[in-house]
C-alpha positions in Angstrom: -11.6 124.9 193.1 -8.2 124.4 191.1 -9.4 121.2 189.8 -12.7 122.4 188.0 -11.1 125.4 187.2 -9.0 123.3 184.8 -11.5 120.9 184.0 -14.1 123.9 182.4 -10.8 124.7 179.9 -9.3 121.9 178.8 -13.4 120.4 178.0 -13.7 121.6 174.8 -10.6 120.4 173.8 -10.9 117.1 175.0 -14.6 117.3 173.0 -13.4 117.8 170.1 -9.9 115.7 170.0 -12.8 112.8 170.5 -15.0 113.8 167.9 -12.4 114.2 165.9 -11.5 111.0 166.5 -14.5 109.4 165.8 -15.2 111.4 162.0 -14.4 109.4 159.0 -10.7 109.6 157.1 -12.1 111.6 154.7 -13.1 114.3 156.9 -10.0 114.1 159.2 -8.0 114.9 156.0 -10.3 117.3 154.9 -10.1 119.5 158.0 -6.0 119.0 158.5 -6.0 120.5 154.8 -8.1 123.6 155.6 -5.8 124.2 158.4 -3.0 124.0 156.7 -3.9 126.6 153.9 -4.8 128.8 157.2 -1.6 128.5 158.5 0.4 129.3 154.8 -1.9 132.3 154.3 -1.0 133.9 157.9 3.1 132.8 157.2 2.8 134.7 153.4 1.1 138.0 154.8 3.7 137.8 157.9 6.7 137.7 155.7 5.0 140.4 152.6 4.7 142.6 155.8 7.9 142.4 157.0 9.7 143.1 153.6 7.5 145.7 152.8 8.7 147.4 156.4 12.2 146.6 155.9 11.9 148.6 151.8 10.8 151.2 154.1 13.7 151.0 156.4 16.3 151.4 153.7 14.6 153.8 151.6 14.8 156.0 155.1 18.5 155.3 155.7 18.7 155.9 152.0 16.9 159.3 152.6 19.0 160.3 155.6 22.3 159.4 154.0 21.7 161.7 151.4 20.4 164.5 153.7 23.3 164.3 155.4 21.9 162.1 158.5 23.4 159.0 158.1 24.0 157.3 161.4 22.5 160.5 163.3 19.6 159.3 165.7 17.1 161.6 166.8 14.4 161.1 169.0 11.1 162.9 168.9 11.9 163.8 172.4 14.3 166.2 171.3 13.1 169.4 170.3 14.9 170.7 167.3 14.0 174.5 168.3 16.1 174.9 171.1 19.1 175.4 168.6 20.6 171.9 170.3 23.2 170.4 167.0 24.4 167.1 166.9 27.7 166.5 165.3 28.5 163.0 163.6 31.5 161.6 161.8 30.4 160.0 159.2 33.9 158.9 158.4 36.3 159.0 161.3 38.2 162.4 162.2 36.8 163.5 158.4 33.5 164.6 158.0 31.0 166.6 160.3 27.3 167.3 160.0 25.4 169.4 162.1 22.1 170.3 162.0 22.6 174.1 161.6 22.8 176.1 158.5 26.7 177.0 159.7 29.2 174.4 160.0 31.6 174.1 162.6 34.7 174.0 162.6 36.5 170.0 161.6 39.0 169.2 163.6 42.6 169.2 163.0 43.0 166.6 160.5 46.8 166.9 159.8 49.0 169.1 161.2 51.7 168.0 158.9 50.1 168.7 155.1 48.6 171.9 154.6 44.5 171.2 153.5 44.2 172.3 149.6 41.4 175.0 149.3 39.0 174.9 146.7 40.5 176.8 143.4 38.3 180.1 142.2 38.3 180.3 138.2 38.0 183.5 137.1 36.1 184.2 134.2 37.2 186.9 131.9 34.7 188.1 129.1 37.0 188.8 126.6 35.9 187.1 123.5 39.7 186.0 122.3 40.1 184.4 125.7 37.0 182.1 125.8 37.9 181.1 122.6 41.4 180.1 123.1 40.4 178.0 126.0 38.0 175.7 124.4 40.1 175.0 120.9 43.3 174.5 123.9 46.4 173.3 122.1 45.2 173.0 118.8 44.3 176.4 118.1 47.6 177.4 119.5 49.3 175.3 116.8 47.1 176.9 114.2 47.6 180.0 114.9 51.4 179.4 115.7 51.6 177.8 112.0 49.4 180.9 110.8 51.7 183.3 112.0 54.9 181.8 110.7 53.7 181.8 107.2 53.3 185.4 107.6 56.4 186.3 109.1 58.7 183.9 106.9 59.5 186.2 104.6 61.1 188.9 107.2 62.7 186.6 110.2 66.0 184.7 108.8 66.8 181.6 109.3 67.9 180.6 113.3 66.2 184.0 114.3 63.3 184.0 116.9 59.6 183.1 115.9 57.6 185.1 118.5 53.9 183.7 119.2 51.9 186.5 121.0 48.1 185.9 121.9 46.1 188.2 124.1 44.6 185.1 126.4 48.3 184.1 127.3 48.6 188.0 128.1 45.9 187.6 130.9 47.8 185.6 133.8 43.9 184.3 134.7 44.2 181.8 132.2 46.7 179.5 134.4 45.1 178.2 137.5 47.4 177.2 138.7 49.3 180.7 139.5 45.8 181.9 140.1 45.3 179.6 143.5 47.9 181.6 145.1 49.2 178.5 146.6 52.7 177.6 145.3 53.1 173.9 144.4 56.7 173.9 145.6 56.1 172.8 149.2 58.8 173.5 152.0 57.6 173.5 154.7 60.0 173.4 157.6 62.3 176.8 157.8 64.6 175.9 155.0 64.6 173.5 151.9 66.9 170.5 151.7 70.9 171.3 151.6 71.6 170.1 148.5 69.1 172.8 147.1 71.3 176.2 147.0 68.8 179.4 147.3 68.8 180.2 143.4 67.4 176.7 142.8 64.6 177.2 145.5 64.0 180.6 143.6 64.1 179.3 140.0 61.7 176.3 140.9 59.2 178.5 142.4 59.5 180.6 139.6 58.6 178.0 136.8 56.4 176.6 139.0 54.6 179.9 140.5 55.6 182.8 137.6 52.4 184.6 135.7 52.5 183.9 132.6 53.0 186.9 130.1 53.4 185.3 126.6 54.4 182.2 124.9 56.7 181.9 122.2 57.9 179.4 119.7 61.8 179.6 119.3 63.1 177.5 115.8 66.4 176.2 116.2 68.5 175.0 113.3 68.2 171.0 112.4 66.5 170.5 116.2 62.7 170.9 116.9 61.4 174.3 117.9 61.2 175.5 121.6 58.0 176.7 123.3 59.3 178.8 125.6 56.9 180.8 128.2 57.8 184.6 129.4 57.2 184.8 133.4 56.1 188.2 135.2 59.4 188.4 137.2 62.1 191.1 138.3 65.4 190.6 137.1 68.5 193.0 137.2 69.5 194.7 134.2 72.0 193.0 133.2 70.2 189.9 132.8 67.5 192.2 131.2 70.0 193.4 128.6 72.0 189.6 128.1 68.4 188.5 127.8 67.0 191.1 124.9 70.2 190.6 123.4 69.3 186.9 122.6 66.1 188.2 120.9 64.4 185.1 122.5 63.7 185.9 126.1 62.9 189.5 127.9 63.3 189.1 131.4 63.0 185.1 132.7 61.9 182.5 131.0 61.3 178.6 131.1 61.3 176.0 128.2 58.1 173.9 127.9 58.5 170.0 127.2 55.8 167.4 126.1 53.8 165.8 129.3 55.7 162.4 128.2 59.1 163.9 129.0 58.6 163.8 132.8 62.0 162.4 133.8 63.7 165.9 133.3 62.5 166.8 136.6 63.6 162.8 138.2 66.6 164.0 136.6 67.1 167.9 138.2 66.4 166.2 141.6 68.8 163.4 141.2 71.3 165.9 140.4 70.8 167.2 143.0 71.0 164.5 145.7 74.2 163.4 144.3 75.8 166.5 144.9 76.7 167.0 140.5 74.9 170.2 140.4 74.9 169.9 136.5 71.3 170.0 135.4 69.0 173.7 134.9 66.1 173.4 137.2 62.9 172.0 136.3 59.6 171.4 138.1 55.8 170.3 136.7 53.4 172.3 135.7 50.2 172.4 134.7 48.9 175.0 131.4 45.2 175.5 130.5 46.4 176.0 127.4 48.7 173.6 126.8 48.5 169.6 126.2 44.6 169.5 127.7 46.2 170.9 131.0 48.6 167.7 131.8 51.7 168.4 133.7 54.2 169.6 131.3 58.2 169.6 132.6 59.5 173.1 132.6 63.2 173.7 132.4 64.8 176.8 133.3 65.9 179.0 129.9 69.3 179.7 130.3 70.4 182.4 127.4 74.1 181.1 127.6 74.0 177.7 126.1 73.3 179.6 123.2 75.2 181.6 120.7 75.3 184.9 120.7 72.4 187.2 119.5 69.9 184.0 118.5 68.8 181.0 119.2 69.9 178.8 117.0 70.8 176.2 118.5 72.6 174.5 121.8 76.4 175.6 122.5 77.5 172.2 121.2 81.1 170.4 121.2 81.3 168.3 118.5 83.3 165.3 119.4 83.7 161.7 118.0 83.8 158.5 120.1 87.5 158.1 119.3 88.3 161.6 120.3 86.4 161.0 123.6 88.1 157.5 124.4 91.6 159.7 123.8 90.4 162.3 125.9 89.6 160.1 128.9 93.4 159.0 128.7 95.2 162.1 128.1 93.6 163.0 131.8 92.6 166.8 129.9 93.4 169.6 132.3 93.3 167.0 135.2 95.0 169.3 138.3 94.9 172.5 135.6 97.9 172.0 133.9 97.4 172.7 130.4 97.2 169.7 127.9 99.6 169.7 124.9 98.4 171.3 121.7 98.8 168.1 119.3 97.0 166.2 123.2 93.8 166.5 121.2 92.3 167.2 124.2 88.9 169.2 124.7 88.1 172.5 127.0 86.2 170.4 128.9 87.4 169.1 132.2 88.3 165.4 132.8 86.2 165.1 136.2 83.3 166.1 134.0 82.8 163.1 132.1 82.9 160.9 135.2 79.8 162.9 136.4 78.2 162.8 133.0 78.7 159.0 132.7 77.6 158.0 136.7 74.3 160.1 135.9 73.6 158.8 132.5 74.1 154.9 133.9 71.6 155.4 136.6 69.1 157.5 133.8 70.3 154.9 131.4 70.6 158.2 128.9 71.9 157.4 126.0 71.6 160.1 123.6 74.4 161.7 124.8 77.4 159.0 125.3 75.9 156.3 122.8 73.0 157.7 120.2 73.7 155.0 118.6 72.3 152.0 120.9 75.7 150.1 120.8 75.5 149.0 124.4 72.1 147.6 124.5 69.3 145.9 122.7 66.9 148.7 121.7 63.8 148.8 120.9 61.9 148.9 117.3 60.2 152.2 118.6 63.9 153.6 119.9 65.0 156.3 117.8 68.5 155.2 117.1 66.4 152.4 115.2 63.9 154.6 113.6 66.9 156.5 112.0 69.0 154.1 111.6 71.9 154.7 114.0 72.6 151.5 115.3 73.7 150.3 112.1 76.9 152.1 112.1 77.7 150.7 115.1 80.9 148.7 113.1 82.8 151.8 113.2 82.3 153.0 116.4 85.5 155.8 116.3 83.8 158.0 114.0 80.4 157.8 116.1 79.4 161.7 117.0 78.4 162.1 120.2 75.4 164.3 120.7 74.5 167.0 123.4 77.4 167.7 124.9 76.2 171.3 126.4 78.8 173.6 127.9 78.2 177.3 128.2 80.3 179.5 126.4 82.0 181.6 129.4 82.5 178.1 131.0 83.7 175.8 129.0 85.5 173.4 131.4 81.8 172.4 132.3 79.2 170.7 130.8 75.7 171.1 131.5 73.3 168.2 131.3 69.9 168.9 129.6 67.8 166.7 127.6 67.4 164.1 129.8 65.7 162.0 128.4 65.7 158.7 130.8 64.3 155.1 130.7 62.9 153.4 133.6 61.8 150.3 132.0 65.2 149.3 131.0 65.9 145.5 132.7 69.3 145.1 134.7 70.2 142.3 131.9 70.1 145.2 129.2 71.4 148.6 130.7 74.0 150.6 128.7 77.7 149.4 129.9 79.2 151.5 127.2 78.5 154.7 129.2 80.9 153.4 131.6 83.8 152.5 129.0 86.9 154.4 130.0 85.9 155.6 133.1 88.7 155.1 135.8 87.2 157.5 138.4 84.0 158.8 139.9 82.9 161.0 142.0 83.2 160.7 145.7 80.2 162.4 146.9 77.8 160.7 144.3 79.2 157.2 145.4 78.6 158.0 149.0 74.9 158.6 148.5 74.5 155.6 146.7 76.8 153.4 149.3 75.1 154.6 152.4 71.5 154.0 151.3 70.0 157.3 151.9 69.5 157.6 148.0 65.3 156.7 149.0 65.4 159.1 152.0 66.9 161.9 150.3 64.9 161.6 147.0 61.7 161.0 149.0 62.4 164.3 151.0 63.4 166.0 147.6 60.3 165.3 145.0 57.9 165.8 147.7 58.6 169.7 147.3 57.1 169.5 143.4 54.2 168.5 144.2 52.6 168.7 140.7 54.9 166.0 140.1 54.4 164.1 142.9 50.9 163.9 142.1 51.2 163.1 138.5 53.2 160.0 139.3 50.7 158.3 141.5 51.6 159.9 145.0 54.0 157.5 147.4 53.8 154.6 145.4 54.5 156.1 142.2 57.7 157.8 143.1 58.7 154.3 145.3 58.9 152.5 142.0 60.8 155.3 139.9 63.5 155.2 143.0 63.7 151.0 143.0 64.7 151.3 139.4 67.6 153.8 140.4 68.3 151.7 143.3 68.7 148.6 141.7 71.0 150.1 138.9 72.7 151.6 142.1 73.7 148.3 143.4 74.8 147.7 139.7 77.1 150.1 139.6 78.8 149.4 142.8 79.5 146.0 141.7 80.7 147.5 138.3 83.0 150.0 140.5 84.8 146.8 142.8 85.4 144.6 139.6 86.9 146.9 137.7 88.9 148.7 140.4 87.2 152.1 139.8 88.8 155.0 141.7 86.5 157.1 144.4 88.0 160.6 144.8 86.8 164.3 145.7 86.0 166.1 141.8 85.3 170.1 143.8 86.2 171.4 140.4 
């Protein structure tokens, strides 16, 4: 039964293999020509129907990924009336979909960084305002320059130029006081310890403060201020020293150019080394100022100027000769009064080792050398734009420049301006800010010995976080500290091979 079960199938076959066979070349070739055509036709529509599925398949993923239903598999099992959701990360631990018109809750992302919530801009209808905003900084020059051409012929010379503008007026106008989020972030109970509470107050005040006015304040041979009023409480007497200066009404901060951020490097290095000579400054951000970039704000500090205007800074004038003669008469060194003929200054020896260990590691040089004689300088340098260097033959009668004290304290100087360089090679940094120098501070040298200078300036510019931002997060402020480290290391070896005293300078 098997046997002619598979004889009645495999007969045709064997037919026609033996006709086959017996036809003509001609006609073998022939037929294994049709068959092949056959066979490429089925193989072309086989492969044009699988593309054309697969077009279909992505232009559905495509579709889902949009809709939010990326990588979300549903059944049509499931019924979608019950109210069942299905929630799937499309990114791990970052985003959630769901399939109901509420979302639930994410999960906790980090418990370390407070989220940032979405900033509401107010819109104000007042005409002046919406105006103001779009023209940005150049319509606050132009009306700055307007208003000075009217008022030149009643304010004197070294008097204040006030700027008033009804959008400034309106606090909405700075976002960045209108998130009611402060960009100083502390967020453990208290802020670093080299941070005393008035610096904690005056950074969140120039970084938090509602803007009331701006003003533009003309000093004598130095460019004008732009100084911003804050909405603060201050005590009377601040009040009245404040009015009394004609320049600021209650508390105030001074406004630099976005490309001056190394005042706030500066504050916070300060800081760390325990000098305590700088005015606090944070970033900040201005609608109306500079396209909204981060602008350095410094803390306006009435009395490092004259009395009654604001003319210019409380300067000492002092020559590079007279400096060298100062550093060796020891001036006021344990308070004993220095001769009258000493030529010695009212400022205290320990304060020039302070000023030169923070310049070196700035590498400022506008104070202790404005005229580039330690270093190569640039063509765009402004000691070679003016000129400077080429006086640096006599180097006696060189004035030094910004040497800031405040007029009830003249044993100290304050350090403002500081204008550093980060891009200033090892083989070309400024030796000559050193020259004379027989002591430094101990406290500053211990930071910079122990190698917590990272740790601590980490810790410290992560509380501005403006700044922090505006320098490229982590990585940014990693490559500002390895140029301050290296010139660390520097330094050190300057100390041991020139036998450079370490001692306590509490004065």
């Amino acid at each position: 039964m098997g046997k002619s079960r598979f004889h009645w199938l495999f007969f045709p076959c064997l037919r026609l293999t033996s006709s086959f066979r017996r036809c003509p070349l001609s006609n073998r070739s022939l037929i294994i020509a049709s068959a092949c055509v056959v066979y490429l036709l089925v193989v072309v529509s086989q492969v044009g129907y699988s593309q054309q599925h697969r077009d279909r398949r992505i232009e559905k993923e495509k579709y889902r990924h949009t809709r939010g239903l990326y990588n979300l598999d549903i059944s049509d099992s499931v019924d979608l009336q019950t109210g069942a959701s299905f929630v799937v990360p499309t990114r791990s631990n970052v985003v959630y979909i769901t399939l109901k018109s509420k979302r639930l809750k994410p999960a906790h992302i980090r418990g370390t960084i407070r989220p940032k919530l979405r900033r509401k801009v107010r819109r104000n209808k007042d005409e002046a305002y919406s105006a103001f905003t779009q023209n940005k900084r150049g319509t606050l020059e132009r009306d700055a320059g307007q208003t000075k051409r009217i008022i030149a012929s009643n304010t004197s010379r070294g008097e204040t130029r006030d700027v008033y503008y009804k959008s400034l007026e309106i606090i909405h106008t700075d976002a960045q006081a209108d998130s009611h989020i402060s960009s100083i972030r502390i967020y453990s109970q208290k802020a670093p310890p080299w941070f005393s509470h008035h610096d904690v107050k005056d950074m969140r005040f120039l970084a938090d403060a509602k803007v009331v006015r701006i003003k533009e304040v003309s000093r004598r041979d130095s460019p004008s201020l732009l100084v911003f009023e804050g909405e603060t409480s201050v005590s009377t007497t601040n009040l009245k020293h404040t009015q009394r200066s004609n320049v600021c009404g209650g508390q105030c901060g001074v406004i630099s150019s976005p490309v001056d951020t190394t005042e706030v490097f500066a504050f916070h290095l300060d800081r760390v080394l325990g000098l305590n000579r700088t005015l606090p400054a944070v970033s900040r951000r201005f609608n109306v100022l500079y396209d909204g970039q981060p602008c350095p704000v410094v803390l306006w500090d009435a009395s490092l100027y004259p009395e009654g205007r604001a003319a210019g800074w409380s300067t000492m004038r002092l020559t590079w000769g007279e400096y060298q003669s100062s550093l060796k008469q020891r001036c006021w060194h344990k308070n004993i009064n220095p001769k009258p003929d000493s030529g010695c200054s009212t400022v205290h020896h320990y304060e020039w080792s302070k000023l030169a260990l923070f310049d070196f590691l700035l590498q400022i040089h506008n104070r202790l050398d404005p005229s580039c004689c330690g270093f190569r300088p640039r063509q765009e340098d402004v000691c070679v734009k003016l000129g400077h260097n080429t006086g640096c033959g006599d180097q006696n009668h060189i004035q030094l420049a910004n040497i800031i004290r405040r007029g009830h304290d003249p044993r100290h100087l304050v350090f403002t301006t500081n204008k550093g360089f980060f891009d200033r090679n090892e083989d070309n940094l400024d030796f000559r800010l050193l020259e004379g120098i027989k002591e430094l501070p101990e406290q500053a040298v211990l930071v910079l010995k122990n190698k917590r200078l990272r740790e601590k300036l980490l810790q410290s510019l992560f509380l501005d976080q403006t700044y922090w931002e505006s320098q490229g997060g982590r990585q940014g402020i990693d490559k500002l500290i390895d140029v301050i480290e290296r010139r660390a290391k520097v330094l050190l070896t300057y100390i041991n091979a020139h036998g450079i005293k370490i001692i306590t300078m509490n004065v």
